[in-house]
N, C-alpha and C positions, 0 to 999 in steps of 0.2 A: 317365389316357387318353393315349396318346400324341398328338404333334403333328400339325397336318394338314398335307399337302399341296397342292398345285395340283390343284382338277378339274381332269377330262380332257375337254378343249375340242374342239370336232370342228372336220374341216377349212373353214377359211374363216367361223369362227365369228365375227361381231366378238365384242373383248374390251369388258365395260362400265367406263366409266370412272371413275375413285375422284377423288374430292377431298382434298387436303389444306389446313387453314388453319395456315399462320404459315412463313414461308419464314426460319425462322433454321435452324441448323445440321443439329438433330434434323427439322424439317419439311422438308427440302431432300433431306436423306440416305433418310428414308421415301420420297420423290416418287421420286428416282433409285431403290429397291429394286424399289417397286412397278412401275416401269417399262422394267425390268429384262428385260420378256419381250413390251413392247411393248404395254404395257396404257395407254391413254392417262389421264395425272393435270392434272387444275388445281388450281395450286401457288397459294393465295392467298396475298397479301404485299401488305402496307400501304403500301409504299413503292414508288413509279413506277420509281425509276429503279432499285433491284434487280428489277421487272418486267422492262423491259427490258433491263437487263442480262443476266439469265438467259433470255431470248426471243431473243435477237441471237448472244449469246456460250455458250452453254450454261455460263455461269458462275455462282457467286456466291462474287465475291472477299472481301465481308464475311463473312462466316461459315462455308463449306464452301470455303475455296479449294484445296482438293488435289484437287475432284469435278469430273467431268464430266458432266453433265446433260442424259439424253438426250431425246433428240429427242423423241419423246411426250409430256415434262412444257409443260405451256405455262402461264406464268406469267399472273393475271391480280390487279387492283385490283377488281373487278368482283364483289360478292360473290355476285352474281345469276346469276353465271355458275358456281355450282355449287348453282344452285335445284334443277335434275332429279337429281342424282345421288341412289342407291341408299345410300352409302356413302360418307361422310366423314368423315377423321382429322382430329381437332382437335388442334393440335400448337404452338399460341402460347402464351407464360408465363402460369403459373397463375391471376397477377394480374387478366388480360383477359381470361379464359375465359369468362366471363359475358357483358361486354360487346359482346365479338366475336363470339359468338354469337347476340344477339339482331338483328345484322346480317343473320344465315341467313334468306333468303325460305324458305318452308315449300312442300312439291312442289306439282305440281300435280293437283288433285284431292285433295290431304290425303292421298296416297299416304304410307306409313312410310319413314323413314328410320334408316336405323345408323349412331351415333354416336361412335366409336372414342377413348376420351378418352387422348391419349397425353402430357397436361401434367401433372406432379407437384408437386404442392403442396394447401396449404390457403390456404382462403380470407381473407386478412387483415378484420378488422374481424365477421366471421362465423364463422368460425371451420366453413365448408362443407367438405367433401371436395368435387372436382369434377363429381362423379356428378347431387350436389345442386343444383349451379349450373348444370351444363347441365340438369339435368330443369328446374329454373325456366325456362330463358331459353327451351326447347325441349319445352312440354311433351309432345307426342307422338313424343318420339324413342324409340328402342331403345337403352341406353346398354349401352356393353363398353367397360372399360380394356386397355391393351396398358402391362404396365410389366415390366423387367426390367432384366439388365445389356447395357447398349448404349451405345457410343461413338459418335457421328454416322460419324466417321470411318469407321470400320471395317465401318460398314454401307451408307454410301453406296460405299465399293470392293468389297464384295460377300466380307465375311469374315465367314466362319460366327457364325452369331447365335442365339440361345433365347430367348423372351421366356413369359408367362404374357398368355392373352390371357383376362380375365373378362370374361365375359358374363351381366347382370343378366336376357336371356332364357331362360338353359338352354342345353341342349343343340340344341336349334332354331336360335338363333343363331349358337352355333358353327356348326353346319354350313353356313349361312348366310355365316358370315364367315372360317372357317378358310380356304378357298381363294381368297378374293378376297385375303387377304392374305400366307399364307407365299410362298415360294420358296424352292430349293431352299438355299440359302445361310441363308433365316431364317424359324427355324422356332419356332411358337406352340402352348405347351401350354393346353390346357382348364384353367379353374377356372370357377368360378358364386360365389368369395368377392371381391364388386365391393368391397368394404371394405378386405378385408383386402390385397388389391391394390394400392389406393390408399396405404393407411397404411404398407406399404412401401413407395411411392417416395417419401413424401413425409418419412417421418421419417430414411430415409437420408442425405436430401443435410443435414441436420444433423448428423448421425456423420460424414458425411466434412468437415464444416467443422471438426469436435475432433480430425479424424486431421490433417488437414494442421495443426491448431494442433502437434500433437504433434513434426512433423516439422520445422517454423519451429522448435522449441525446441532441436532436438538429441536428445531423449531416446528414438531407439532402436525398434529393433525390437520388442523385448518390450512398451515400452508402446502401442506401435501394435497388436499384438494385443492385449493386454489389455481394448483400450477398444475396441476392435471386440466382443468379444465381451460386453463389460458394455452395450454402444449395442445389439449386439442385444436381449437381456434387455429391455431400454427399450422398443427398436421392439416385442416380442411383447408385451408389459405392458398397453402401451398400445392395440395394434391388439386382444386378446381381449379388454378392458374396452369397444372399440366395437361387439363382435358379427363381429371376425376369427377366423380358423381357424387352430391352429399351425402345421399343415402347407404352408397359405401364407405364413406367416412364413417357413418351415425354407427355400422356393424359391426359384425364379429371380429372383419380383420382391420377394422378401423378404433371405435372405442371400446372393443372389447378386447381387443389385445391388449391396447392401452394400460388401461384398468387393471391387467394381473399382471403387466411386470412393472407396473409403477406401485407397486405393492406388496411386495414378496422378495427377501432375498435369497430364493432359489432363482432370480434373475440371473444372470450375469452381470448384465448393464447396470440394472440398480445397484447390485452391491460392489461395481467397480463406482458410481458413485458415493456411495458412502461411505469410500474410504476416501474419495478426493474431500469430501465435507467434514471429515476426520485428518486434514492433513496431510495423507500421503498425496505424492506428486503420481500423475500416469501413471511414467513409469515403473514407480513401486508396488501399484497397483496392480499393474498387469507382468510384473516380473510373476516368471516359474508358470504359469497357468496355462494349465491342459486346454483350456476352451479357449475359444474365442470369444469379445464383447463388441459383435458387429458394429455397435455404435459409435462405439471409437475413431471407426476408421470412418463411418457414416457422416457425420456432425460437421467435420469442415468441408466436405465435398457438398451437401445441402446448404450450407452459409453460404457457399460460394455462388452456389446456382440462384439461391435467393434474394443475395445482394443483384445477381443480374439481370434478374426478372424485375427489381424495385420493390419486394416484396419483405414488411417487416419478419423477422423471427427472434426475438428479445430473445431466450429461453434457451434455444437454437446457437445463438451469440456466447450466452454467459457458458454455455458448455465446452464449448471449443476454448474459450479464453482461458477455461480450469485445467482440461487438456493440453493445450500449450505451455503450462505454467505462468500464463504473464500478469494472472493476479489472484490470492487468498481466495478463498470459497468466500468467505466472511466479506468480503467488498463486492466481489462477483453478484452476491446475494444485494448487499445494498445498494448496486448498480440499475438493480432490475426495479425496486422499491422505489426509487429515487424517479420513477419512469415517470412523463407528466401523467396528468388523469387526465380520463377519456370516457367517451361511452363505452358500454360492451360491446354491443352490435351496432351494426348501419353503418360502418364506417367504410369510408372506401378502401378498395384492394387492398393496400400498404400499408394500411392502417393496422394496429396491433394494441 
């Protein structure tokens, strides 16, 4: 099905207004999209003085500093202050998805609300997709993932975007929610695979921590596709073994997320690899930094689920082992090398 568009608003219609929570890079950049055509957004953020910063300054020098943040978005600490809305993206690290949402007052009259999960990850210590942890924390929400290839950047300045927007209500919800959210600039294809959705954005930012390890090493173009395409095979392995669809594998928020952050160090995850392929440990890696590299926390809680399903993930392995520290990139690397030969395809389940 193709992507939707903007209804058509009549004159002097107000616009309703959407919420987002978590005012880091990606939640900043969605608030400027959405408001884009004057849709009024409350932009929740934790932190006062990024409140006001972005209330005063239409700024936020921590984490979108190239944006300008219009007018419409109004930043609040207030999480009561997006009780009424129709519509809220949840946009803060995987980690607090839960948490922060059990912060959400519920509407008034128990009215439905739509739940837009746009954080990529699993749940550490549970091993949840987010679908799971916000139905917990919210249980009569409507939940839809919005995952795809998207650079904060590039969509907070209003450069053409595709994204896969799943909705666990159907086709009802889409239409529901395709026009509160595209613009003309970024545009959301229908699925109903909330799974398969998920498990590509979440096993991605692991492949792009073994692309940038690839690139800290020196070794090349070729093994950067190579392992891109052996990381897909992984990402599909494992998202059909949770009840994923190929075809949203083959997508936008499957191999075309893929594709831009195993490729680009405006990653996070890549270039917190290329510094483990360059020698630093994690933790030096992720000392001092403003963002988060969801993958980090992603990679052993996927190892773990995968060893329990029976299900290889080489790649998956040598990532967590660099993370841990308990061996050199440079052996890690020749670990994977060293793997017997095998076919490509046709192998069974566990096979890799």
């Amino acid at each position: 099905m193709s992507g939707g568009q903007n209804a058509t608003i009549g004159a002097g219609a107000p616009l309703a207004p959407v919420g987002v929570i978590g005012a880091g890079a990606w939640g900043t950049a969605l608030a400027c999209m959405l408001a884009s055509d004057g849709t009024p957004v409350r932009l929740w953020a934790r932190e006062g003085a990024l409140v006001d910063e972005i209330n005063q300054t239409r700024r936020n020098t921590p984490y979108l500093p190239d944006a300008t943040i219009p007018p419409s978005v109004t930043a609040t600490t207030a999480m009561a202050d997006l009780a009424d809305l129709a519509t809220v993206l949840v946009v803060c690290p995987a980690q607090h998805v839960g948490s922060v949402l059990a912060q959400l007052p519920p509407r008034a009259g128990g009215a439905p609300r739509d739940l837009v999960l746009c954080a990529k990850g699993i749940e550490a210590g549970t091993g949840r997709l987010m679908a799971d942890v916000a139905r917990a924390a919210v249980p009569d929400a409507r939940i839809a993932v919005a995952s795809g290839p998207t650079f904060a950047r590039e969509v907070a300045l209003g450069m053409p975007t595709a994204i896969t927007l799943a909705c666990s209500g159907g086709q009802d919800q889409w239409q529901r929610l395709a026009p509160v959210i595209a613009r003309p600039a970024f545009r959301p294809y229908y699925s109903d695979d909330v799974v398969g959705a998920e498990i590509g954005g979440a096993v991605k930012n692991v492949l792009a921590i073994a692309c940038g390890v690839v690139e800290g090493l020196g070794l090349g173009e070729n093994a950067r596709a190579a392992l891109i395409a052996r990381g897909f095979a992984e990402m599909s392995r494992f998202g059909l073994s949770r009840g994923g669809r190929a075809e949203t594998f083959a997508g936008l928020c499957g191999m075309g997320d893929l594709v831009l952050t195993c490729a680009s160090t405006a990653s996070r995850n890549y270039s917190l690899g290329r510094a483990l392929g360059q020698g630093q440990s994690a933790q030096q890696a992720l000392a001092g930094k403003a963002t988060v590299a969801e993958g980090a926390h992603t990679a052993p809680v996927l190892r773990d689920l995968a060893r329990a399903a029976g299900l290889a993930m080489p790649i998956v392995e040598a990532v967590c082992s660099l993370l841990e520290g308990s061996a050199p990139a440079h052996a890690v690397v020749a670990q994977l090398l060293a793997r017997p030969l095998r076919a490509e395809t046709g192998m069974a389940g566990g096979a890799a």
